[in-house]
N, CA, C and O atoms as a GROMACS GRO file, in nm:
protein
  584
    1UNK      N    1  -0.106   1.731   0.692
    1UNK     CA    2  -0.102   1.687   0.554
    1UNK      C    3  -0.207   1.762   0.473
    1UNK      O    4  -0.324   1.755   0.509
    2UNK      N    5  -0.171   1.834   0.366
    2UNK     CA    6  -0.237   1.867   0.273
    2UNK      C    7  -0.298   1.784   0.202
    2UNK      O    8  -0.260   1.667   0.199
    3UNK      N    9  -0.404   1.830   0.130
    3UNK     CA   10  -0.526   1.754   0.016
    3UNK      C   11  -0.391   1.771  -0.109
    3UNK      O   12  -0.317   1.866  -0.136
    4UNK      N   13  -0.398   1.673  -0.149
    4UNK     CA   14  -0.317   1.630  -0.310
    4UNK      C   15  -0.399   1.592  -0.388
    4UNK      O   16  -0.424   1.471  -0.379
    5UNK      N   17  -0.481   1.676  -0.505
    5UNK     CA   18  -0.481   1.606  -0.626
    5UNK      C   19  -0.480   1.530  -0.690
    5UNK      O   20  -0.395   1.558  -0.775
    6UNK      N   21  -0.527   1.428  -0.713
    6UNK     CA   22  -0.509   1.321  -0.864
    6UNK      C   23  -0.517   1.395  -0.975
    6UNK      O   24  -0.625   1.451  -0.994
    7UNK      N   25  -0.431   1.412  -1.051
    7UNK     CA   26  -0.450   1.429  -1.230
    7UNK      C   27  -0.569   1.361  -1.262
    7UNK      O   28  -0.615   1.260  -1.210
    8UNK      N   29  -0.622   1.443  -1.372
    8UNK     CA   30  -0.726   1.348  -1.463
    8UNK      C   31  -0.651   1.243  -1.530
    8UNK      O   32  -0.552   1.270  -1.599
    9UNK      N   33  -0.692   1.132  -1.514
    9UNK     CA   34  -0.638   0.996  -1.609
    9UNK      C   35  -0.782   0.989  -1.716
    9UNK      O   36  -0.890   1.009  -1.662
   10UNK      N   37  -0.780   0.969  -1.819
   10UNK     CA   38  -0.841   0.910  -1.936
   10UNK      C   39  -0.907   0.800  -1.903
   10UNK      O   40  -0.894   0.753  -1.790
   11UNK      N   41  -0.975   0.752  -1.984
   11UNK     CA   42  -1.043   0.609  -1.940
   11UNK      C   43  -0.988   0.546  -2.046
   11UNK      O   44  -0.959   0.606  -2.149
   12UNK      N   45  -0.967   0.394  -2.024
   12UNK     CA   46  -0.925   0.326  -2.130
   12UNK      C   47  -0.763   0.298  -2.187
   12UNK      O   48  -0.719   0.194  -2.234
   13UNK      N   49  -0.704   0.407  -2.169
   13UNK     CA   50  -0.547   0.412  -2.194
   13UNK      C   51  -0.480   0.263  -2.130
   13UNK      O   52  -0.384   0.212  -2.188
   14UNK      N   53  -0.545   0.191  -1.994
   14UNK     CA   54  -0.418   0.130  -1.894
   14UNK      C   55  -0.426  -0.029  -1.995
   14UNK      O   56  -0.529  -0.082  -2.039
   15UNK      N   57  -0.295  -0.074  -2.010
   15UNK     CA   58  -0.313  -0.219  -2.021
   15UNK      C   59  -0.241  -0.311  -1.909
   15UNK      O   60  -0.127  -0.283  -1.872
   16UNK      N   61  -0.310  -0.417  -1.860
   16UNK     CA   62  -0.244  -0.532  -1.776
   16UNK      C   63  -0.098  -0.541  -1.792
   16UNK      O   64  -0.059  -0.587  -1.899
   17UNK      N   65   0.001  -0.501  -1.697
   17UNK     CA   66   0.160  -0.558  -1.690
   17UNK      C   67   0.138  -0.714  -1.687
   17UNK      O   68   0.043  -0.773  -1.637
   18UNK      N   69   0.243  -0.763  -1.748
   18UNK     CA   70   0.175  -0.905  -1.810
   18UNK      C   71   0.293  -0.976  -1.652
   18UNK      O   72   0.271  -1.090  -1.612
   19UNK      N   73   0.372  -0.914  -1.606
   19UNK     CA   74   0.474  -0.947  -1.494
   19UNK      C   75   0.553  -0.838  -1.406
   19UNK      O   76   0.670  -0.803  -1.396
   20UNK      N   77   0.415  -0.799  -1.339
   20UNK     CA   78   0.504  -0.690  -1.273
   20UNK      C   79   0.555  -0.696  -1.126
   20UNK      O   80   0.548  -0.604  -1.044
   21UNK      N   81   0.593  -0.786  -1.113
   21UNK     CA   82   0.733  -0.806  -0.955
   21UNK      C   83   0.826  -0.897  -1.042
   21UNK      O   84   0.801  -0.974  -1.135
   22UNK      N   85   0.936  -0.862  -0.984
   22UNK     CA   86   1.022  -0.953  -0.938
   22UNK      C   87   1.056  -1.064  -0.909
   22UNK      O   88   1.138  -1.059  -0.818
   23UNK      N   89   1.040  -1.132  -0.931
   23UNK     CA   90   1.063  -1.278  -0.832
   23UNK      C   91   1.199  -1.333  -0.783
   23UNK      O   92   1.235  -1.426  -0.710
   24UNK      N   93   1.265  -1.225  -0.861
   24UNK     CA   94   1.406  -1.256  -0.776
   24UNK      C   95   1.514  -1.148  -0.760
   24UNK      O   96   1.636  -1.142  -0.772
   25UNK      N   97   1.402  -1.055  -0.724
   25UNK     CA   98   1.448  -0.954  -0.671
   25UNK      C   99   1.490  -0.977  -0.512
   25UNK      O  100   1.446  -1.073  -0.449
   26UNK      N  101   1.555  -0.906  -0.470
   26UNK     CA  102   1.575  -0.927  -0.308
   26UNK      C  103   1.467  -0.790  -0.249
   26UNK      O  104   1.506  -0.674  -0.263
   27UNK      N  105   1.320  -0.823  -0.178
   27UNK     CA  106   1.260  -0.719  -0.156
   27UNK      C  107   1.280  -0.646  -0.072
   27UNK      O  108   1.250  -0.527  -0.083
   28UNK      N  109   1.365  -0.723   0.091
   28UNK     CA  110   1.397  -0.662   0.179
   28UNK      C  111   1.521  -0.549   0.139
   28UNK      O  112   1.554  -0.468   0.225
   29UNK      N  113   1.555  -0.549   0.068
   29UNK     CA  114   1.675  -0.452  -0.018
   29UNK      C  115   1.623  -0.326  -0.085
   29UNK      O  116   1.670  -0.213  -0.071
   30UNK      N  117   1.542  -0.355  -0.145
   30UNK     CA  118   1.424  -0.292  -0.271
   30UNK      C  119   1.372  -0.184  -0.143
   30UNK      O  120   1.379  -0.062  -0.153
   31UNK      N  121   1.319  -0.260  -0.022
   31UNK     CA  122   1.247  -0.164   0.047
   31UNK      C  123   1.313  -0.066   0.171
   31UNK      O  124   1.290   0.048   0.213
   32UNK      N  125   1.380  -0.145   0.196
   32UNK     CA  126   1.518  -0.049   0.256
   32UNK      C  127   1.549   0.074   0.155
   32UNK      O  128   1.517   0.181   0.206
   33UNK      N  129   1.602   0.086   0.026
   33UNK     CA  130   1.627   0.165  -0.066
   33UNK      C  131   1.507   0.269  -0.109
   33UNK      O  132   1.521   0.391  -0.120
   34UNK      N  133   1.405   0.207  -0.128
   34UNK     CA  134   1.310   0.258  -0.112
   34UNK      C  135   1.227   0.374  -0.002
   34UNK      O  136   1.133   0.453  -0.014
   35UNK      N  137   1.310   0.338   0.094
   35UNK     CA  138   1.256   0.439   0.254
   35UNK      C  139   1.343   0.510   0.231
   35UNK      O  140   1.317   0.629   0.248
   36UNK      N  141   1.460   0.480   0.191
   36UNK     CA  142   1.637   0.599   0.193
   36UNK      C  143   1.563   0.739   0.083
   36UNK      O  144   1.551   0.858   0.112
   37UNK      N  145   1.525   0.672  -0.036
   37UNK     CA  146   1.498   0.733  -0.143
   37UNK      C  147   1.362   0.823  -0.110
   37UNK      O  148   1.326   0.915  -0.183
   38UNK      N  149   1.310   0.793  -0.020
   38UNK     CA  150   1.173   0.852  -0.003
   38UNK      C  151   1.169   0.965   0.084
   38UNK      O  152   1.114   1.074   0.067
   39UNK      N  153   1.266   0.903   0.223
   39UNK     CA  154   1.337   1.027   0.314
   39UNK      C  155   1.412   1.124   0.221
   39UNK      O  156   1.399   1.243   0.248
   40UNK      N  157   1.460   1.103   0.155
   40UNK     CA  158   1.545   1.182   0.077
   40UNK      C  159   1.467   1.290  -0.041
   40UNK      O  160   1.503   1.405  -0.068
   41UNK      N  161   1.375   1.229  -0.087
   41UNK     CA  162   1.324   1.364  -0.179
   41UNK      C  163   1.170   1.359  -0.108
   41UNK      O  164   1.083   1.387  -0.190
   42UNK      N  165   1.113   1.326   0.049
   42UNK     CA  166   0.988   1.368   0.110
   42UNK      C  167   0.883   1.365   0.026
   42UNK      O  168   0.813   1.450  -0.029
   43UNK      N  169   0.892   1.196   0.030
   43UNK     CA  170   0.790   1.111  -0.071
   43UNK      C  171   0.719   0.993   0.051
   43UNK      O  172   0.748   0.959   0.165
   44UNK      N  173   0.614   0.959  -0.044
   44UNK     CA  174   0.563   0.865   0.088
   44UNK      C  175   0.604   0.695  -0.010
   44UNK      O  176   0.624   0.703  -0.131
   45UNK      N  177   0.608   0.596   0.040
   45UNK     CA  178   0.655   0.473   0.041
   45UNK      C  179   0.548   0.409   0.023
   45UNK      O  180   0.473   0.377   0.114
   46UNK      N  181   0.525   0.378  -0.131
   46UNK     CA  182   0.406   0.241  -0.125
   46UNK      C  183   0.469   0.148  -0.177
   46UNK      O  184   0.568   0.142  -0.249
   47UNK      N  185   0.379   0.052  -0.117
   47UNK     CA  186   0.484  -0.084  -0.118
   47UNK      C  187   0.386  -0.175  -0.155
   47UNK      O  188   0.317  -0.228  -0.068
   48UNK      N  189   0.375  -0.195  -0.248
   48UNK     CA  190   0.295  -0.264  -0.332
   48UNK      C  191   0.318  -0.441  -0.347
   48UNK      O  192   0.398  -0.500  -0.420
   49UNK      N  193   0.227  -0.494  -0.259
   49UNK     CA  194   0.291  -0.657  -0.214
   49UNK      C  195   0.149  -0.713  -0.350
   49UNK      O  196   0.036  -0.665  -0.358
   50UNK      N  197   0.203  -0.814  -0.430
   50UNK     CA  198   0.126  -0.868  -0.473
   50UNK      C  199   0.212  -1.013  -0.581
   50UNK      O  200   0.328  -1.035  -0.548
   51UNK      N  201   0.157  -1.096  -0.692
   51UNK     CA  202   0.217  -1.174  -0.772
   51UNK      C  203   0.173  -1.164  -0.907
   51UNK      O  204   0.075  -1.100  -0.944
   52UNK      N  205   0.256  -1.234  -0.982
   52UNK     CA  206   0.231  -1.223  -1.074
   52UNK      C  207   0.105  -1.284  -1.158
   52UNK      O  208   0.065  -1.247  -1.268
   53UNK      N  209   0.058  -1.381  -1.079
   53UNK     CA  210  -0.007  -1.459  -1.124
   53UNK      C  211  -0.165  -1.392  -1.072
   53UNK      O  212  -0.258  -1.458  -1.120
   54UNK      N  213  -0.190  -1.327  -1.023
   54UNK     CA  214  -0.308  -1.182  -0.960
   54UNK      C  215  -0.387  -1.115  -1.083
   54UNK      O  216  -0.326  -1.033  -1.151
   55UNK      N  217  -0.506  -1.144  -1.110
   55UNK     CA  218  -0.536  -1.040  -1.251
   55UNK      C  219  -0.557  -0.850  -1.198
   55UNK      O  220  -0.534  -0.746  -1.260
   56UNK      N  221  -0.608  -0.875  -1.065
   56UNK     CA  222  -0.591  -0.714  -1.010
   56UNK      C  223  -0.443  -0.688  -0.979
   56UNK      O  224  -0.411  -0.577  -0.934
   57UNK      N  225  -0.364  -0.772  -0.997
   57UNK     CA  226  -0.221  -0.694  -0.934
   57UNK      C  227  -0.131  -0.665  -1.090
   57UNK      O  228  -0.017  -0.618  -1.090
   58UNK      N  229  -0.195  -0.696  -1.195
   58UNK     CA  230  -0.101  -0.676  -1.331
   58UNK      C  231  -0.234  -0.562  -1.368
   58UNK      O  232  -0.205  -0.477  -1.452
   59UNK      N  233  -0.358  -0.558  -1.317
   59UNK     CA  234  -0.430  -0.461  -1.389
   59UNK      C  235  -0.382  -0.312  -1.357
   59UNK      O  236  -0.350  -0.217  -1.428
   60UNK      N  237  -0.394  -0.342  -1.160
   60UNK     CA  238  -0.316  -0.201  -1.078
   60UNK      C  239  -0.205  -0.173  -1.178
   60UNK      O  240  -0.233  -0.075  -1.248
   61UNK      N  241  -0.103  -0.222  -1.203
   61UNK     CA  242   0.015  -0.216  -1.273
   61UNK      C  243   0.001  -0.159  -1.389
   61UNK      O  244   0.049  -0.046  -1.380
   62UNK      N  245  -0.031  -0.173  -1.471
   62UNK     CA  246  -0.077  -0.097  -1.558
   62UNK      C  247  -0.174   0.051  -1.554
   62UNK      O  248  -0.179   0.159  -1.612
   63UNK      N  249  -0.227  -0.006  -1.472
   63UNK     CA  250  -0.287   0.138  -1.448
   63UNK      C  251  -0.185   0.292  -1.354
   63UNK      O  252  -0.201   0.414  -1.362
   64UNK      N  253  -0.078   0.203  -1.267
   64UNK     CA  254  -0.004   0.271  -1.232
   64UNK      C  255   0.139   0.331  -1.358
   64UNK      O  256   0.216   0.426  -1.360
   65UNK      N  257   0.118   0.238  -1.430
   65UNK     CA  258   0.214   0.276  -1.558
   65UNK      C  259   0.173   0.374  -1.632
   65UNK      O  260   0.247   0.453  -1.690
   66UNK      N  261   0.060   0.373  -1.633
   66UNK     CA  262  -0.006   0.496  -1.753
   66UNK      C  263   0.050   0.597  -1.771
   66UNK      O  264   0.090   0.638  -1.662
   67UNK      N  265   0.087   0.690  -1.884
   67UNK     CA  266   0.156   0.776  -1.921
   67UNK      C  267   0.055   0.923  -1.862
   67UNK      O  268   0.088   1.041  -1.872
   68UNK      N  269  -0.031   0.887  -1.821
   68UNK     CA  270  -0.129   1.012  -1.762
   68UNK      C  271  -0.103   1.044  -1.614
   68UNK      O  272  -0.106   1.157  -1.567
   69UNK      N  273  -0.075   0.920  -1.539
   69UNK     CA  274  -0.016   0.922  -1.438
   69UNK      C  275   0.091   0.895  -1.343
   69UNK      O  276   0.120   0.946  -1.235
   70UNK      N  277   0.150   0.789  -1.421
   70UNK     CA  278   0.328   0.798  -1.387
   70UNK      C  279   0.384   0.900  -1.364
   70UNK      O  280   0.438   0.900  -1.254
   71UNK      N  281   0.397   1.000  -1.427
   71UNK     CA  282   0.486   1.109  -1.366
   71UNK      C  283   0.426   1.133  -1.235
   71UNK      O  284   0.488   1.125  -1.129
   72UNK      N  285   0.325   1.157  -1.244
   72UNK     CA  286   0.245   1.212  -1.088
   72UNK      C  287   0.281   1.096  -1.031
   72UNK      O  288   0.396   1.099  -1.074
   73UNK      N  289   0.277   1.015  -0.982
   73UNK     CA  290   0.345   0.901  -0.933
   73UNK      C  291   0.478   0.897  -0.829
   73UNK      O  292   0.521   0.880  -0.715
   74UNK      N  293   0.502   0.927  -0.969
   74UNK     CA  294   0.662   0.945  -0.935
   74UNK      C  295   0.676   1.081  -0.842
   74UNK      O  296   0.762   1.092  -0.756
   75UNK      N  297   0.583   1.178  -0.871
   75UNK     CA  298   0.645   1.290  -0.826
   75UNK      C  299   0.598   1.335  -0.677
   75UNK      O  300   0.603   1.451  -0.634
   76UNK      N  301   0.548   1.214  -0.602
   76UNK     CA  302   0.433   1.233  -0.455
   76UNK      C  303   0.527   1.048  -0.408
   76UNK      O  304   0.568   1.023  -0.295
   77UNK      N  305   0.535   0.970  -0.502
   77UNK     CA  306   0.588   0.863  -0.376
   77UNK      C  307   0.670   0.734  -0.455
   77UNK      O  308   0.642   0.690  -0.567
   78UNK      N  309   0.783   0.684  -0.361
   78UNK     CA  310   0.837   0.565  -0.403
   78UNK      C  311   0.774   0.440  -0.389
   78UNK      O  312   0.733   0.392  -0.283
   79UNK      N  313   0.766   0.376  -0.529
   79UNK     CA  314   0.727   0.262  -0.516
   79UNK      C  315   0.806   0.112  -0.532
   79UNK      O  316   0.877   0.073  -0.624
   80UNK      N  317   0.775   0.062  -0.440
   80UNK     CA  318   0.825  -0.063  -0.429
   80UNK      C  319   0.720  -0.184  -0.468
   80UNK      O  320   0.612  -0.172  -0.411
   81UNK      N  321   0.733  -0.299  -0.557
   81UNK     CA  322   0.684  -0.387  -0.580
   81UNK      C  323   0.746  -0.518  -0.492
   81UNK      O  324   0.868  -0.530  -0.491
   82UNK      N  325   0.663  -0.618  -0.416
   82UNK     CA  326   0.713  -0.651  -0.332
   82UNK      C  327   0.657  -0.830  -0.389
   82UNK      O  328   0.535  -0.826  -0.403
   83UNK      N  329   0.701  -0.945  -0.414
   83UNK     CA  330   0.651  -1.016  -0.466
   83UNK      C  331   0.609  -1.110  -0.396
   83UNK      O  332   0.714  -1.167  -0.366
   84UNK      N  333   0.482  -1.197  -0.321
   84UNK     CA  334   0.495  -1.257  -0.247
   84UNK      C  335   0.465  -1.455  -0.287
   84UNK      O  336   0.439  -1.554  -0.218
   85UNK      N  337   0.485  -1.433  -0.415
   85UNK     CA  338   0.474  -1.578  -0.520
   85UNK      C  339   0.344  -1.632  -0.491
   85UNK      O  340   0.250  -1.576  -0.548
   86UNK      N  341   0.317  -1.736  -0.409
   86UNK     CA  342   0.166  -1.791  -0.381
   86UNK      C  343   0.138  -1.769  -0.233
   86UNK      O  344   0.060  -1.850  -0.181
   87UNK      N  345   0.192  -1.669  -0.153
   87UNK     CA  346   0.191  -1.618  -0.003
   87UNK      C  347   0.284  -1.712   0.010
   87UNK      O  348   0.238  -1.776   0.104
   88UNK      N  349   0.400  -1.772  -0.024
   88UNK     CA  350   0.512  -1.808   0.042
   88UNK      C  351   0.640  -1.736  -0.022
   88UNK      O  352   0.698  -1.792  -0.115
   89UNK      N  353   0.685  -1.616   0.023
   89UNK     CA  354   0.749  -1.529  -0.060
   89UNK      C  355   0.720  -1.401   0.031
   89UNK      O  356   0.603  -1.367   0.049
   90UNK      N  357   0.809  -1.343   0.078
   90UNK     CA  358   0.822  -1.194   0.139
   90UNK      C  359   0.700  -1.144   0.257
   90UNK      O  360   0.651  -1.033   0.279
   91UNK      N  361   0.668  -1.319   0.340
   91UNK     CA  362   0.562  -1.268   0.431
   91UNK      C  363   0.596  -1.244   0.562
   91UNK      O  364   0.527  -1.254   0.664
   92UNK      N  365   0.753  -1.197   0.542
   92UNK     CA  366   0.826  -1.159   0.672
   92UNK      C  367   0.764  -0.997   0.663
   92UNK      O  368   0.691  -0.955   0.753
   93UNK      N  369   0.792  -0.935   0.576
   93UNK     CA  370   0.796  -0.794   0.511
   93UNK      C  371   0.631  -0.788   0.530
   93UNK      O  372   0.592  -0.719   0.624
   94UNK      N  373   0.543  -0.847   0.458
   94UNK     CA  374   0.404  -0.844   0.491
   94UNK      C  375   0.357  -0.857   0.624
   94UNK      O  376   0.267  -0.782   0.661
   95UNK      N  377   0.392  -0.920   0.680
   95UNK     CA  378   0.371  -0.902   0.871
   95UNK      C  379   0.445  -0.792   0.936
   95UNK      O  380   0.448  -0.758   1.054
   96UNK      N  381   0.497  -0.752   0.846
   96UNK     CA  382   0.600  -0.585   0.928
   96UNK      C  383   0.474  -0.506   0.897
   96UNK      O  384   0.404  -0.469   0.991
   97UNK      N  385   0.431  -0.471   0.743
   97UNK     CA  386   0.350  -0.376   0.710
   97UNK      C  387   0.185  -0.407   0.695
   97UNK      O  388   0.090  -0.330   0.694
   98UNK      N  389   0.191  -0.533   0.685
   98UNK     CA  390   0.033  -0.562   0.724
   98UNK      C  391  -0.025  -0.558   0.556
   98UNK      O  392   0.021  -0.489   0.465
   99UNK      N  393  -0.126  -0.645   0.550
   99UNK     CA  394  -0.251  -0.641   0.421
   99UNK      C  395  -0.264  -0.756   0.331
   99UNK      O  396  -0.376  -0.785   0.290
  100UNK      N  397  -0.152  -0.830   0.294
  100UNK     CA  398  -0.106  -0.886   0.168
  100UNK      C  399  -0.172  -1.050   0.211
  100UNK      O  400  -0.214  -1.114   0.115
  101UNK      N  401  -0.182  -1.117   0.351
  101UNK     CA  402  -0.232  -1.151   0.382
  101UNK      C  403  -0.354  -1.231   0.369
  101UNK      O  404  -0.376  -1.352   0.382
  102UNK      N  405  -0.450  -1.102   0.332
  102UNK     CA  406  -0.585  -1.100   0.299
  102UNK      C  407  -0.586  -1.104   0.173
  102UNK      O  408  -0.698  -1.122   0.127
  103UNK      N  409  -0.493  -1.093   0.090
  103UNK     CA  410  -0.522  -1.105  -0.048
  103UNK      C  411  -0.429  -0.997  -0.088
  103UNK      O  412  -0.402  -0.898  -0.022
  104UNK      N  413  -0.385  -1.028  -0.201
  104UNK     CA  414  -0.366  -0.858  -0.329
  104UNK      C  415  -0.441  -0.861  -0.434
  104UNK      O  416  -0.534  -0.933  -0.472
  105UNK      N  417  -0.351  -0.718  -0.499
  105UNK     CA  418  -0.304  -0.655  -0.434
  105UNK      C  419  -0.345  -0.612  -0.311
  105UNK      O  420  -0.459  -0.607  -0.264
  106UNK      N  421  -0.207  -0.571  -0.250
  106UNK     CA  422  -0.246  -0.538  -0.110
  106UNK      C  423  -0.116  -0.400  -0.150
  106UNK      O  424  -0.003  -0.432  -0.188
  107UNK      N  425  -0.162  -0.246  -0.134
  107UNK     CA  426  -0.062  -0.144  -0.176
  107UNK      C  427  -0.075  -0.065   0.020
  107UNK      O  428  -0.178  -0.011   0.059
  108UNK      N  429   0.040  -0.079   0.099
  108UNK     CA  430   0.071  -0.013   0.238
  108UNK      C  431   0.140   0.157   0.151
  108UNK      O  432   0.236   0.163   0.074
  109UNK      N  433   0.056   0.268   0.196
  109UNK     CA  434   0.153   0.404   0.204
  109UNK      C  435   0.200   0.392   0.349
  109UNK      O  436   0.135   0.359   0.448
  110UNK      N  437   0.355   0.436   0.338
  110UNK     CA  438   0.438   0.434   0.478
  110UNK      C  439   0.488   0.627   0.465
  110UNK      O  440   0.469   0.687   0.359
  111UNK      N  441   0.520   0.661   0.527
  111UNK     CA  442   0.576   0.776   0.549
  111UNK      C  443   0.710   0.734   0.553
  111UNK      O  444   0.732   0.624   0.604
  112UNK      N  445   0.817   0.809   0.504
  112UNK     CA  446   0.981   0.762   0.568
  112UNK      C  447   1.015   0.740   0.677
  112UNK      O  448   1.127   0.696   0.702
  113UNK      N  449   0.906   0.769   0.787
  113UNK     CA  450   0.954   0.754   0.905
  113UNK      C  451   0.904   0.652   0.970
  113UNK      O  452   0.906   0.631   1.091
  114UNK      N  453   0.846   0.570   0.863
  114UNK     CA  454   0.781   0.434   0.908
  114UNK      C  455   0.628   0.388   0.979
  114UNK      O  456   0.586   0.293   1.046
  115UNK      N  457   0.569   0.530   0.917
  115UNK     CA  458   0.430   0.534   1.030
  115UNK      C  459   0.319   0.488   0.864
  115UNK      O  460   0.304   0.568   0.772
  116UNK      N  461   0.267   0.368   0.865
  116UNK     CA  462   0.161   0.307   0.807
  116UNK      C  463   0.000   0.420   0.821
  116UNK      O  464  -0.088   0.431   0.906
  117UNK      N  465   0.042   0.518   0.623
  117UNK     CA  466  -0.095   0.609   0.696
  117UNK      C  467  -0.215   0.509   0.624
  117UNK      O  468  -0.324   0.558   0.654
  118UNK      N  469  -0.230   0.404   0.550
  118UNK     CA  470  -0.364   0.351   0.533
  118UNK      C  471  -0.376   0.229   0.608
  118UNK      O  472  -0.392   0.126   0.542
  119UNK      N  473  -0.371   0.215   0.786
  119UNK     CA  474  -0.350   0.077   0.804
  119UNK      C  475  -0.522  -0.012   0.766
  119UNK      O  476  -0.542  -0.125   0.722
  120UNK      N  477  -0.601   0.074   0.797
  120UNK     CA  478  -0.758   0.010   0.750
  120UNK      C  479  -0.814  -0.049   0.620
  120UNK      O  480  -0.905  -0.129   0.600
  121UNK      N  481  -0.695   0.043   0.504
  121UNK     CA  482  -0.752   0.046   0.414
  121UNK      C  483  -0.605  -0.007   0.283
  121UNK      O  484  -0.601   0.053   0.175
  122UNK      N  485  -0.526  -0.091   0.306
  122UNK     CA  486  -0.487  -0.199   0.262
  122UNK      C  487  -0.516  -0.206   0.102
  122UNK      O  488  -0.455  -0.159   0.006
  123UNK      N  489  -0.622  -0.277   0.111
  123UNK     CA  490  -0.680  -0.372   0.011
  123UNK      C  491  -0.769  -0.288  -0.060
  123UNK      O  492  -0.848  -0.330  -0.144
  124UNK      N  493  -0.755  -0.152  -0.023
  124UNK     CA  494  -0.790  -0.009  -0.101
  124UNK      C  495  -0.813  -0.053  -0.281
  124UNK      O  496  -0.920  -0.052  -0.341
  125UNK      N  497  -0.716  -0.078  -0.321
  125UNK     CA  498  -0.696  -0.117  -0.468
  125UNK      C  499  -0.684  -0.256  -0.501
  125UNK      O  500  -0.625  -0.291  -0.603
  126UNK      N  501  -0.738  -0.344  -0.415
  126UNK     CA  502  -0.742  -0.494  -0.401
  126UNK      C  503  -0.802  -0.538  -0.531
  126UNK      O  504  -0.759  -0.636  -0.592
  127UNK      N  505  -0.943  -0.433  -0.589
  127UNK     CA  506  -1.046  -0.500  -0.697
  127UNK      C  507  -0.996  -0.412  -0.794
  127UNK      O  508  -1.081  -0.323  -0.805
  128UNK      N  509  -0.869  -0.385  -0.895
  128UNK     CA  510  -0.865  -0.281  -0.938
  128UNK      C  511  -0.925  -0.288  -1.106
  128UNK      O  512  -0.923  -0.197  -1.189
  129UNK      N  513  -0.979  -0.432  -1.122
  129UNK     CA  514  -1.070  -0.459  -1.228
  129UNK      C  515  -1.189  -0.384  -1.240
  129UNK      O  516  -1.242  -0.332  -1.338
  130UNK      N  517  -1.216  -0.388  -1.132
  130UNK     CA  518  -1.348  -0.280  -1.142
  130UNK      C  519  -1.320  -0.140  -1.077
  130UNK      O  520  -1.384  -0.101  -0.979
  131UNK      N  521  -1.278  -0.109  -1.102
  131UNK     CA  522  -1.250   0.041  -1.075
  131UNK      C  523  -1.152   0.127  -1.219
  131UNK      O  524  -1.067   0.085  -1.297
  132UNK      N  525  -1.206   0.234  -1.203
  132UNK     CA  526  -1.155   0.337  -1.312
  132UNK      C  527  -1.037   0.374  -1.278
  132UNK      O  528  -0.997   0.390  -1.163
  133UNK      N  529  -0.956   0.394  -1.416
  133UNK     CA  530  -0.854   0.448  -1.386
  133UNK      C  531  -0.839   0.587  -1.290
  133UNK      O  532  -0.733   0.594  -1.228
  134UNK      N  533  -0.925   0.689  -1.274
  134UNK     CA  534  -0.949   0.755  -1.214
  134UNK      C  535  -0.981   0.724  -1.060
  134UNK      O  536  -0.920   0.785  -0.972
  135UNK      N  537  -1.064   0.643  -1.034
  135UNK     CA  538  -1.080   0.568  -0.903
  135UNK      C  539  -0.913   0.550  -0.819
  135UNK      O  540  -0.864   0.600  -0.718
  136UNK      N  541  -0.871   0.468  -0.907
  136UNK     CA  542  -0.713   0.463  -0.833
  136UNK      C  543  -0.629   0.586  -0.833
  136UNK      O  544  -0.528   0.581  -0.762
  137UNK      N  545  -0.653   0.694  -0.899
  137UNK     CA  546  -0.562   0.792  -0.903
  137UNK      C  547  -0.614   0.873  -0.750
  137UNK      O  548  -0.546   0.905  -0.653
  138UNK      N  549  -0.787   0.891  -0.779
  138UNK     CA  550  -0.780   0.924  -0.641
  138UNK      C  551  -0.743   0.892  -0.519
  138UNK      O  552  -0.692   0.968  -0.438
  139UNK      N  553  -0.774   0.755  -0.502
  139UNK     CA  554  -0.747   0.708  -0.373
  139UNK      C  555  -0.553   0.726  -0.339
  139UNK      O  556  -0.497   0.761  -0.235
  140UNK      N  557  -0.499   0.692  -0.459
  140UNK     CA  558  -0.341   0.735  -0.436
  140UNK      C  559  -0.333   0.912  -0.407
  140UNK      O  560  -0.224   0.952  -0.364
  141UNK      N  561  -0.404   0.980  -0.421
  141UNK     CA  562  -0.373   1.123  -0.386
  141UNK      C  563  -0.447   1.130  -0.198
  141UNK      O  564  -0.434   1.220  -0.114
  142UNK      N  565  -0.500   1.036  -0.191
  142UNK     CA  566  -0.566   1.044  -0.026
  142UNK      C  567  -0.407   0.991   0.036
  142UNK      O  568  -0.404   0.962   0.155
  143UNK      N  569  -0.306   0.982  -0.027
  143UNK     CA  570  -0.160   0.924   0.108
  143UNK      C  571  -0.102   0.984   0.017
  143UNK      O  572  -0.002   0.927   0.060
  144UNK      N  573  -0.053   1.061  -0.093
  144UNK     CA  574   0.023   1.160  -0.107
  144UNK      C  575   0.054   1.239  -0.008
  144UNK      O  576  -0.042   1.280   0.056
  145UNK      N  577   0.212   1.291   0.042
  145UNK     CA  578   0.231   1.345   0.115
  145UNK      C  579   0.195   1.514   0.057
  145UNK      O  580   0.218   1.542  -0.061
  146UNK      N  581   0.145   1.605   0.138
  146UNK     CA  582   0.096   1.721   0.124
  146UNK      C  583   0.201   1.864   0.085
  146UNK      O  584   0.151   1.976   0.072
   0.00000   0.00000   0.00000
C-alpha cells in the first residue's frame, strides 16, 4: 500500500449533518452493495456505524461532506453509514466488523476482500469535536487504498 494524501481541507467550512443514517435503511444491504461497489472501482470500504442522536457522529458527517473533501472521498473509498439507534440496531454487522460497541462514531476501513485494515484504531474519529477538519482528512488517507 502506498502513502495517500489528504487534500488540504480549510478550517471552519464543516457544519453538523443534523441526521446522517438511516434508520430505515436496510444496512446489511447498504453494505453488501457497498463491498460489490468497492471491488469494483478498487476502493476501500468504510463503514461508518454510528446514530443520529451522537454529536461526534453528525460532526464526522459533516466534516466528511465538505466540499474540500468529498470528492477525495469519493475518489479512495465507499462509504457506508450504518445506523445502530441506541446500540440496539445493526449490532449483528458491528460484531462482524468490530468498534461501534465502544462507542461512535466508530468508522471500520475494510478492503473488498474483507480484511479490517484499522482493527486497533476504530474509534480513530470517535472525538471528531475536537479535531480539525484536517485531522480527519489525514487519518482517512492512512486506509486509503494506495
Amino acid at each position: 500500500r502506498a502513502a495517500v494524501t489528504a487534500p488540504q481541507v480549510p478550517a471552519g467550512q464543516s457544519k453538523p449533518v443534523t441526521a446522517p443514517y438511516d434508520t430505515t435503511a436496510d444496512a446489511h444491504k447498504a453494505v453488501d452493495t457497498a463491498f460489490a461497489r468497492a471491488k469494483a472501482e478498487h476502493k476501500t470500504v468504510l463503514i461508518d456505524f454510528g446514530g443520529n442522536w451522537c454529536p461526534d457522529c453528525r460532526i464526522l458527517a459533516g466534516v466528511m461532506a465538505n466540499p474540500a473533501l468529498a470528492p477525495w472521498i469519493e475518489q479512495h473509498f465507499v462509504v457506508v453509514k450504518v445506523d445502530v439507534g441506541r446500540y440496539d440496531r445493526n449490532m449483528d454487522l458491528e460484531a462482524k466488523y468490530g468498534g461501534a460497541a465502544k462507542g461512535v462514531p466508530a468508522v471500520i476501513a475494510v478492503t473488498p476482500e474483507g480484511k479490517i485494515l484499522n482493527p486497533d484504531d476504530t474509534r480513530a474519529l470517535a472525538d471528531a469535536r475536537s479535531m480539525s477538519d484536517q485531522a480527519v482528512a489525514d487519518k482517512l488517507a492512512g486506509w486509503a487504498p494506495g
